[in-house]
Backbone atoms as SQL, in Angstrom:
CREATE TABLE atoms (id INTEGER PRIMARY KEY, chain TEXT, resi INTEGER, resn TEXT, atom TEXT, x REAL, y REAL, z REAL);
INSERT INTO atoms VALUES
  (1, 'A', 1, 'UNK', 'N', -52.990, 22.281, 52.132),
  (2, 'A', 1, 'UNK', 'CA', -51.806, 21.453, 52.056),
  (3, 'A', 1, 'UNK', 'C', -51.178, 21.620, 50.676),
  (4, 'A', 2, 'UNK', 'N', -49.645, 21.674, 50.710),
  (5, 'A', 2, 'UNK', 'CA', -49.175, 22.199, 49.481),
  (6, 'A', 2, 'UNK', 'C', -48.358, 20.885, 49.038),
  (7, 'A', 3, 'UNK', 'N', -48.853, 20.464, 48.167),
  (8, 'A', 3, 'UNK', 'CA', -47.904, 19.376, 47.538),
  (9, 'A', 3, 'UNK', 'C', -46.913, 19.334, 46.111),
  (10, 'A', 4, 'UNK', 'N', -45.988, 18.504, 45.794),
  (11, 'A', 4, 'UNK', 'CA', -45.271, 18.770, 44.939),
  (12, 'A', 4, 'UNK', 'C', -45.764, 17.691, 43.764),
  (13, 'A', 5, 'UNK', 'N', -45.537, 18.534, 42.416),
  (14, 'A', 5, 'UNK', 'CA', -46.280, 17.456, 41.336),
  (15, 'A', 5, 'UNK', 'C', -44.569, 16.276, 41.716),
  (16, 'A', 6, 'UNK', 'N', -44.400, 15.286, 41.387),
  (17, 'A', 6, 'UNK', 'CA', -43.520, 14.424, 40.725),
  (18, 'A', 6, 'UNK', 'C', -43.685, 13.545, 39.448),
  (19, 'A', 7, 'UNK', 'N', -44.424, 13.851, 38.998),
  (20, 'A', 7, 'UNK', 'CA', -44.950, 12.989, 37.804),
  (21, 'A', 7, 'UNK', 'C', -45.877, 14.124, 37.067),
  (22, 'A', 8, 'UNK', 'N', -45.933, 13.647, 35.451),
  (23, 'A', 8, 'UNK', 'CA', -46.829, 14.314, 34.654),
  (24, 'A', 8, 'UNK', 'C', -46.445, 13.440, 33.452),
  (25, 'A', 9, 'UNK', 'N', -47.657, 13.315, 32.843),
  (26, 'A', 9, 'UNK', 'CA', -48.215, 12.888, 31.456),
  (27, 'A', 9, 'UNK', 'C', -49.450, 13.973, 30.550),
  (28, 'A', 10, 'UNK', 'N', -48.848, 14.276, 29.549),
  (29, 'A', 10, 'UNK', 'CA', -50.098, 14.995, 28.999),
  (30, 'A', 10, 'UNK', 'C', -50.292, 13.863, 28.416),
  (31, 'A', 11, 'UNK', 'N', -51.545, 14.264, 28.456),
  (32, 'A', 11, 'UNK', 'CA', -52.826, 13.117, 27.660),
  (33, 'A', 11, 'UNK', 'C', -53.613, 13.790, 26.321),
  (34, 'A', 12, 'UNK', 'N', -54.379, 13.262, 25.923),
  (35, 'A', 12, 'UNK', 'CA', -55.191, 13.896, 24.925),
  (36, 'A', 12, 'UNK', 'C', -56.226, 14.514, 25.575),
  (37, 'A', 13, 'UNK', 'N', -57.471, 15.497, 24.698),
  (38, 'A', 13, 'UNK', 'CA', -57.706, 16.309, 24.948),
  (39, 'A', 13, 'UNK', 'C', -57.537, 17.289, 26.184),
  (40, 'A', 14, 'UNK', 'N', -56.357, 17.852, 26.318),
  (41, 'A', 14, 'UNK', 'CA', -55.565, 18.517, 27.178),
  (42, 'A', 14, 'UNK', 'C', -56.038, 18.369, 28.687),
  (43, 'A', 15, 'UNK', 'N', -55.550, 16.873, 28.956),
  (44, 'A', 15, 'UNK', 'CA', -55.802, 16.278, 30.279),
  (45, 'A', 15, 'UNK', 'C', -54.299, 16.164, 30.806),
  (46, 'A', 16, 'UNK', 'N', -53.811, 16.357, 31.801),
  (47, 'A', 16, 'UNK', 'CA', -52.255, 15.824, 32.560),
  (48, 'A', 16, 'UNK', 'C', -52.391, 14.876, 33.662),
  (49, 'A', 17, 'UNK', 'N', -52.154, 14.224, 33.364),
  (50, 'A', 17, 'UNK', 'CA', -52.026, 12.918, 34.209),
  (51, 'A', 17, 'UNK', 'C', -50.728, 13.281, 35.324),
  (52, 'A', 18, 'UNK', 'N', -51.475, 13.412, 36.705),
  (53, 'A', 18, 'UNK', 'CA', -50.187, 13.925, 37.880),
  (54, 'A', 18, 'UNK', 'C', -49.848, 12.453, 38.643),
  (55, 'A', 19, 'UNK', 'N', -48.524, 12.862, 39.148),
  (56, 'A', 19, 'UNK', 'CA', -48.728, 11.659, 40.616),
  (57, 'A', 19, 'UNK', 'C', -47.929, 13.084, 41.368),
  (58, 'A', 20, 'UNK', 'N', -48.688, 12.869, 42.313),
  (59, 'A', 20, 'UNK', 'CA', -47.948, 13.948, 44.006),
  (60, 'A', 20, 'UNK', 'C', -47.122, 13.134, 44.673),
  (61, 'A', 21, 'UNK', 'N', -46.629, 13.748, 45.484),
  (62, 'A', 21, 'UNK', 'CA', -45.454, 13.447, 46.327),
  (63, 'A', 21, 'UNK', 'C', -45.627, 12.242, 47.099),
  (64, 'A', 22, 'UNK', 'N', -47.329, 12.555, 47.646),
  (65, 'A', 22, 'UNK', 'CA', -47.638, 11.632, 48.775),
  (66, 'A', 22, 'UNK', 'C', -48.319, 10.310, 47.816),
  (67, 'A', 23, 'UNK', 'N', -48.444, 10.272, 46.789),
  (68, 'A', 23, 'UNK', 'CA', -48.223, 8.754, 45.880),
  (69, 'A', 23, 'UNK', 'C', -49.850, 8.984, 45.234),
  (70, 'A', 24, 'UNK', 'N', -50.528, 10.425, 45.728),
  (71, 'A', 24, 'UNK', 'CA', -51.885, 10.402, 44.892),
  (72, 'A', 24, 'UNK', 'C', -51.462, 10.199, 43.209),
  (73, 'A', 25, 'UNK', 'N', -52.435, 9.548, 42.564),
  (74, 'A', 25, 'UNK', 'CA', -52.421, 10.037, 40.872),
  (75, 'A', 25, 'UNK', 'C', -53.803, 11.037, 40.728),
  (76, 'A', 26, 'UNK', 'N', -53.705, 11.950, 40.032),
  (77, 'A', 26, 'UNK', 'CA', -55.163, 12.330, 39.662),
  (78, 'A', 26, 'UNK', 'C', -54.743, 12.720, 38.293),
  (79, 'A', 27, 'UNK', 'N', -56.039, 13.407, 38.152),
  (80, 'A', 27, 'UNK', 'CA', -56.227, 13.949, 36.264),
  (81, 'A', 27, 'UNK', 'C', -56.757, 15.375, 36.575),
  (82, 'A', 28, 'UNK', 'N', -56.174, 15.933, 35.631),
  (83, 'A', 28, 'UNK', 'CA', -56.418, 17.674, 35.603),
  (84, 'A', 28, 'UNK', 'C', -56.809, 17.966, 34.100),
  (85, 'A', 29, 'UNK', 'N', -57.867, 18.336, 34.579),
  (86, 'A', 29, 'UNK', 'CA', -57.849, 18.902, 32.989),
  (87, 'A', 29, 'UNK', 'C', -58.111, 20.550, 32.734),
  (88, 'A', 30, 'UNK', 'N', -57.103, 20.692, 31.356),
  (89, 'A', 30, 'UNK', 'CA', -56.678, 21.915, 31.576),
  (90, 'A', 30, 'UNK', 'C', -57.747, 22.788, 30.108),
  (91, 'A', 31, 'UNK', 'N', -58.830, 21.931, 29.838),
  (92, 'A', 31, 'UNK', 'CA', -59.486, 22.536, 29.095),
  (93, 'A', 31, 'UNK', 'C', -60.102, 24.078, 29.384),
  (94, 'A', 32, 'UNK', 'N', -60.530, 24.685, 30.692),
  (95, 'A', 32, 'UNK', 'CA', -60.923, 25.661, 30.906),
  (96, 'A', 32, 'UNK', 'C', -60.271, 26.439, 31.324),
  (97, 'A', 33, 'UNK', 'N', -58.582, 26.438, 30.704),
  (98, 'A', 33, 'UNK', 'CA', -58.010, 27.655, 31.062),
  (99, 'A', 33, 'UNK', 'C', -57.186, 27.160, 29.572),
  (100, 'A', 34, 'UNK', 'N', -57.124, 26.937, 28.716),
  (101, 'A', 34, 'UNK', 'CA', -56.634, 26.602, 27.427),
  (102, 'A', 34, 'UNK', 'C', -56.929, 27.625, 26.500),
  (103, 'A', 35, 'UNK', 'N', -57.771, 28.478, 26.824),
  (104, 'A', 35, 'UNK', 'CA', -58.066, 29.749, 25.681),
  (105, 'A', 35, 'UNK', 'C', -57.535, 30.985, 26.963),
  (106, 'A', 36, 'UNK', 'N', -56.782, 31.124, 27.600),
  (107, 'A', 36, 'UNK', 'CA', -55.951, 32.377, 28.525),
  (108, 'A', 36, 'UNK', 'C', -54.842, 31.822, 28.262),
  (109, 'A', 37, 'UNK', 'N', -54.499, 33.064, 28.509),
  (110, 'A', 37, 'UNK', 'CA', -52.951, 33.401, 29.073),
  (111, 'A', 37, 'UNK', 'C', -52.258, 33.026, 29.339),
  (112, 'A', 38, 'UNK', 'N', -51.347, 32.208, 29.785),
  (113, 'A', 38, 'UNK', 'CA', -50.590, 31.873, 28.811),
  (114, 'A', 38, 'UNK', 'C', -50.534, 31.004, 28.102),
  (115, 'A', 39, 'UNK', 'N', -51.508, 29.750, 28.810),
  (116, 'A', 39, 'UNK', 'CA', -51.670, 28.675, 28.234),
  (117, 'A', 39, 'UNK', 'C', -52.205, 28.612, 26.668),
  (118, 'A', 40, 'UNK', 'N', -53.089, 29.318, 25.802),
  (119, 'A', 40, 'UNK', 'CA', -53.302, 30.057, 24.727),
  (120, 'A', 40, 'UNK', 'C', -52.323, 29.235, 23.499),
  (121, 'A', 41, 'UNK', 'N', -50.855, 29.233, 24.319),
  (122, 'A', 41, 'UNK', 'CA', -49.866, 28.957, 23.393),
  (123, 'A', 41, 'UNK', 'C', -49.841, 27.531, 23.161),
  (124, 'A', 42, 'UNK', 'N', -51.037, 26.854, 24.099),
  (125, 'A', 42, 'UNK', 'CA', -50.244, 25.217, 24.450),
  (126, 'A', 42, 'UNK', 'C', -51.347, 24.605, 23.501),
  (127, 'A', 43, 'UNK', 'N', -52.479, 25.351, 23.331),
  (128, 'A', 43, 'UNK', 'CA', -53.570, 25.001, 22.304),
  (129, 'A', 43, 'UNK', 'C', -53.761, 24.438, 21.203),
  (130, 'A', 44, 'UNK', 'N', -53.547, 22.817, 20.451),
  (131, 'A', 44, 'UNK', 'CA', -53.430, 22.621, 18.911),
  (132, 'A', 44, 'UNK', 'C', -52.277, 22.690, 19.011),
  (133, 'A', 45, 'UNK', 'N', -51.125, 22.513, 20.288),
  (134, 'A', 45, 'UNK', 'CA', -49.886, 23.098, 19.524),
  (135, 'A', 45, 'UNK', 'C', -48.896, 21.203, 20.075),
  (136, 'A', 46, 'UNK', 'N', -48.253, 21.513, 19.530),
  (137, 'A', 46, 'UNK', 'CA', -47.088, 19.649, 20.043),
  (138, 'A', 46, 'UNK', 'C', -46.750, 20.336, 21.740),
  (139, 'A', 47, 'UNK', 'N', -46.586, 21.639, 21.939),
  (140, 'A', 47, 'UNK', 'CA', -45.802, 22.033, 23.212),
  (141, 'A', 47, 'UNK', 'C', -46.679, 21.529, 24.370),
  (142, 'A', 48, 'UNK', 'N', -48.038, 21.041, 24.146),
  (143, 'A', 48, 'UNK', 'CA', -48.835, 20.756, 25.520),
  (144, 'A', 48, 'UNK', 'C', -48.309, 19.337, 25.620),
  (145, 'A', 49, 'UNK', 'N', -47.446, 18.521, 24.903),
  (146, 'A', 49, 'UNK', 'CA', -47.071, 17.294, 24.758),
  (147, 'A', 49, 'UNK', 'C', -45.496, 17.488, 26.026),
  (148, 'A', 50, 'UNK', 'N', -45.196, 18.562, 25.903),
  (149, 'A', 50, 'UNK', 'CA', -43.664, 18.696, 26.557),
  (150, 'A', 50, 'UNK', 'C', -43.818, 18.878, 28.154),
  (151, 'A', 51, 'UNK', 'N', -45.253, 18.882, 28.202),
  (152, 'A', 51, 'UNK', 'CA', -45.134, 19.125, 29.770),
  (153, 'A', 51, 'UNK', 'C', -44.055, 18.122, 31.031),
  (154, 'A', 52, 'UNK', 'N', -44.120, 18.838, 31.890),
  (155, 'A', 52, 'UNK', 'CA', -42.393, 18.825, 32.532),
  (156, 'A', 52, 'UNK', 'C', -42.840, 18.776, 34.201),
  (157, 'A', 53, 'UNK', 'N', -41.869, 18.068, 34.973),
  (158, 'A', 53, 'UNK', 'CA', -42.324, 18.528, 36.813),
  (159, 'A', 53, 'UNK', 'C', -40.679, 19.441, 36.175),
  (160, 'A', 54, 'UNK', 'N', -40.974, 20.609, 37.142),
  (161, 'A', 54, 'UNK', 'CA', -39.706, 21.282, 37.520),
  (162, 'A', 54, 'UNK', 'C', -40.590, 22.182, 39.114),
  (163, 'A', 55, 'UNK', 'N', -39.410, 21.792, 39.712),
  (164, 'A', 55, 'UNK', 'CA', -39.521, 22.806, 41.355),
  (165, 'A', 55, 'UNK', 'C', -40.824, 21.769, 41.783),
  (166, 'A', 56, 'UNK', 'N', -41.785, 20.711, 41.580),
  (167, 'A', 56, 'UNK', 'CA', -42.665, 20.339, 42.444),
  (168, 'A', 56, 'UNK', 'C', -43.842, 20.717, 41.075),
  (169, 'A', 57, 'UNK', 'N', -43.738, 21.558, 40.248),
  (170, 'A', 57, 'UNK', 'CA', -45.190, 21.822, 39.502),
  (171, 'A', 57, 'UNK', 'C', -45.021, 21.669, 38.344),
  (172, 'A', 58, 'UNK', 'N', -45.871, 22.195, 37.174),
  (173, 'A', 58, 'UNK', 'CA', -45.737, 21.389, 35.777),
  (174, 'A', 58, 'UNK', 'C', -45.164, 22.438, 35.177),
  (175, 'A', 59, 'UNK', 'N', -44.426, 22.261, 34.194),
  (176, 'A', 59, 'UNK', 'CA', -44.145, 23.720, 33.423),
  (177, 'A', 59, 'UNK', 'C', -44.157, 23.031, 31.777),
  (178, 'A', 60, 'UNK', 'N', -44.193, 24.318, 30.937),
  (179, 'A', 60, 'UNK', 'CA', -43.986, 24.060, 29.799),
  (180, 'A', 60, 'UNK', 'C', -42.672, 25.018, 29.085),
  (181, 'A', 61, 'UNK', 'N', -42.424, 24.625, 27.891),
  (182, 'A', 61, 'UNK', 'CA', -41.283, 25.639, 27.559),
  (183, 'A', 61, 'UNK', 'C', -42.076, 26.911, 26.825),
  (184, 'A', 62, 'UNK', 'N', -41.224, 27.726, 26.884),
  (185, 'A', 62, 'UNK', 'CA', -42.002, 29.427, 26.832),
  (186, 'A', 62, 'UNK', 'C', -42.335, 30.012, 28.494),
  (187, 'A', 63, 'UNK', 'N', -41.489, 29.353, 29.694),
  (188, 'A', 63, 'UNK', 'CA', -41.893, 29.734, 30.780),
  (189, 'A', 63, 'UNK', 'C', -43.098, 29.945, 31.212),
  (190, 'A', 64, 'UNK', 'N', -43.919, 28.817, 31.004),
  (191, 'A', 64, 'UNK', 'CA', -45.382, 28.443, 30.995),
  (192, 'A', 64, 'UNK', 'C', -45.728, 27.399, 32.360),
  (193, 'A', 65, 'UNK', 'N', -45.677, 27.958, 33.402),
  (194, 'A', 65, 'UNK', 'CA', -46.577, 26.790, 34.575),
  (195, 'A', 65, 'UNK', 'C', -47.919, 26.921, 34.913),
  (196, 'A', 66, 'UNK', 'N', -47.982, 26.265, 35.949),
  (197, 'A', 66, 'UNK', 'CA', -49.015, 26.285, 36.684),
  (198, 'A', 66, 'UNK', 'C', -49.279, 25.847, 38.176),
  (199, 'A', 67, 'UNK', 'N', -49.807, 26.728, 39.031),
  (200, 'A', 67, 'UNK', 'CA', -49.184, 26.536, 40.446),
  (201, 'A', 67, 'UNK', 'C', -49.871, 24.790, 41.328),
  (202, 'A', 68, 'UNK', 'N', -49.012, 23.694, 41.504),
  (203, 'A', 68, 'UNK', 'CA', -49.202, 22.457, 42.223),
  (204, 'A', 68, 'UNK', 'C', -50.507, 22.624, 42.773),
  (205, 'A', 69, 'UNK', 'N', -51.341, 23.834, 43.914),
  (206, 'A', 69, 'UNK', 'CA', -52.417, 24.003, 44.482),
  (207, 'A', 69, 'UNK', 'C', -53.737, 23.648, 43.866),
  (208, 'A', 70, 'UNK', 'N', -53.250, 24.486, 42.688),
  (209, 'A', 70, 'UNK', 'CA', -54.370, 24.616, 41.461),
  (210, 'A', 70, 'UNK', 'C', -54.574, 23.348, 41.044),
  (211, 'A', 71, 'UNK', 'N', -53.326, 22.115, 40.887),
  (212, 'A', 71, 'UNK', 'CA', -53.178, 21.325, 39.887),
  (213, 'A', 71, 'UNK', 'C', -53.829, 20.450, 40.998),
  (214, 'A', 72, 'UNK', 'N', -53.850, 20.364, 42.557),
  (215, 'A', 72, 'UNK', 'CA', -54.057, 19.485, 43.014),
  (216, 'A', 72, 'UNK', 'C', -55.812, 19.629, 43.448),
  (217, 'A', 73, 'UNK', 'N', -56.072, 20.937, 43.428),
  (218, 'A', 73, 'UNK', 'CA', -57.335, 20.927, 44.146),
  (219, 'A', 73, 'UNK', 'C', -58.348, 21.324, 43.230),
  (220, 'A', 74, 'UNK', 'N', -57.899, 21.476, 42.017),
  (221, 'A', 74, 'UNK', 'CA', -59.164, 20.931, 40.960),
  (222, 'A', 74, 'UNK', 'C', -58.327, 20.305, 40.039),
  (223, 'A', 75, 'UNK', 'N', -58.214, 18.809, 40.496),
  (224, 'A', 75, 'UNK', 'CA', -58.151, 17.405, 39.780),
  (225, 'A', 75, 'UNK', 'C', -58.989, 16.815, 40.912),
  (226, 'A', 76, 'UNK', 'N', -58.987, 15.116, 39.778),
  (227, 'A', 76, 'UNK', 'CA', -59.758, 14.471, 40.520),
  (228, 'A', 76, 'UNK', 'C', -58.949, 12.753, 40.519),
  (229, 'A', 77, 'UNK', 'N', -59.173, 12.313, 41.606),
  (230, 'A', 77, 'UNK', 'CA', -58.542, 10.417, 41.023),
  (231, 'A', 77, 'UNK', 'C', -58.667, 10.239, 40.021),
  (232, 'A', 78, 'UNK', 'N', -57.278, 9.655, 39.906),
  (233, 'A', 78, 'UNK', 'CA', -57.591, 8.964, 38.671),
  (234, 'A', 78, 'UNK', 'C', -57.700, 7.671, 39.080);
């Protein structure tokens, strides 16, 4: 099932606080992909603070997302 983010909060230690379409909240944490590609850039930096819903998923500036699937099916309730 493919859902759309509508909500995002970055949190501290590079956690994003989602709400989905269908009114879930969960928490993602993006610690184990924070040393790749592209994310690399979002590391120690203010830009993991700018996170964004655009199109249904999260993006950052530097054309930096991450696909809703990912975001939904490894998070957990929050």
């Amino acid at each position: 099932m493919l859902l759309d983010v509508v909500k995002v909060e970055a949190k501290a230690g590079h956690k994003l606080y989602l709400e989905f379409e269908n009114g879930e909240k969960r928490i993602f944490d993006m610690t184990p992909y924070i040393d790749r590609k592209p994310f690399v850039q979002l590391k120690n930096s203010p830009l993991f603070a700018q996170a964004a819903v655009d199109y249904g998923t999260v993006v950052w500036p530097g054309n930096i997302d991450i696909a809703p699937e990912t975001l939904y099916d490894r998070s957990f309730p929050a």
